[in-house]
C-alpha positions as CSV (number, residue, x, y, z in Angstrom):
1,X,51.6,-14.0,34.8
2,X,48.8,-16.6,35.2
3,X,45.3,-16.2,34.3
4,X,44.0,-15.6,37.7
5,X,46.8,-13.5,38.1
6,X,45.9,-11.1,35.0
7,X,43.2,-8.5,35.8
8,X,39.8,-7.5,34.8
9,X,40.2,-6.0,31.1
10,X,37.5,-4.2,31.4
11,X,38.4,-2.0,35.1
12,X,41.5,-3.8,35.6
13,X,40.1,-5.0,39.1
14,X,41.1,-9.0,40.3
15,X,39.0,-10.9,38.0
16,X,36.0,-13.4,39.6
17,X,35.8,-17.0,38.6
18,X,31.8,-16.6,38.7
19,X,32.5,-13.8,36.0
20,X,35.7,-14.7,34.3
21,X,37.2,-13.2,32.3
22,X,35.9,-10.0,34.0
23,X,35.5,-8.6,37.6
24,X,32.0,-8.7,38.1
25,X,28.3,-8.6,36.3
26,X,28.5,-5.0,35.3
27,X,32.2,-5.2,33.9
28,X,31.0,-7.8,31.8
29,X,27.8,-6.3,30.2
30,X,29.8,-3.3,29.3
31,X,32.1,-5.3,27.4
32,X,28.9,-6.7,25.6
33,X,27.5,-2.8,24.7
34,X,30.6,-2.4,23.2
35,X,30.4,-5.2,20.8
36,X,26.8,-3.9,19.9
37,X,27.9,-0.4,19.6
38,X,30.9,-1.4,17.5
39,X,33.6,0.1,19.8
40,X,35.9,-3.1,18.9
41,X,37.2,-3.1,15.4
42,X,39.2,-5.8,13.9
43,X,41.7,-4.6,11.7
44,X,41.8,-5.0,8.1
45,X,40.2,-3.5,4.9
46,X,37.0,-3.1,4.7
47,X,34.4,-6.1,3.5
48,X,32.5,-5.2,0.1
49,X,29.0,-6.3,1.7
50,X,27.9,-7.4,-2.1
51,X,31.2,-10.1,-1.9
52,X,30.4,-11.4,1.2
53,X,26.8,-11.8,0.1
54,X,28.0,-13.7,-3.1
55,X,30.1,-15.8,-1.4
56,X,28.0,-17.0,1.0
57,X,25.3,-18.2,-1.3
58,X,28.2,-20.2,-2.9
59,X,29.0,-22.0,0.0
60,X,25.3,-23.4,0.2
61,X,24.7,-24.4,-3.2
């Protein structure tokens, strides 16, 4: 299966060059309100938020 070939992951519709990798303008801004409202996950154990703050500042010093 191509690219053009695989469909909108969103609605599963064809997908549209002017809004790839979805099917149209409204497929893709739902994708987007699921990234803000934390729908996707990405697997793993949780991130100690105090770690990633210390870490962080040790990368700039």
């Amino acid at each position: 299966m191509t690219l053009a070939s695989k469909p909108c992951p969103i609605c599963r519709k064809p997908r549209h060059p002017d809004h790839h990798p979805f099917c149209s303008t409204r497929c893709r801004d739902r994708d987007l309100a699921r990234w803000f409202s934390d729908s996707y996950a990405v697997p793993g154990p949780p991130a100690d938020p105090e770690e990633a703050a210390q870490e962080s500042w040790r990368e700039q010093d």
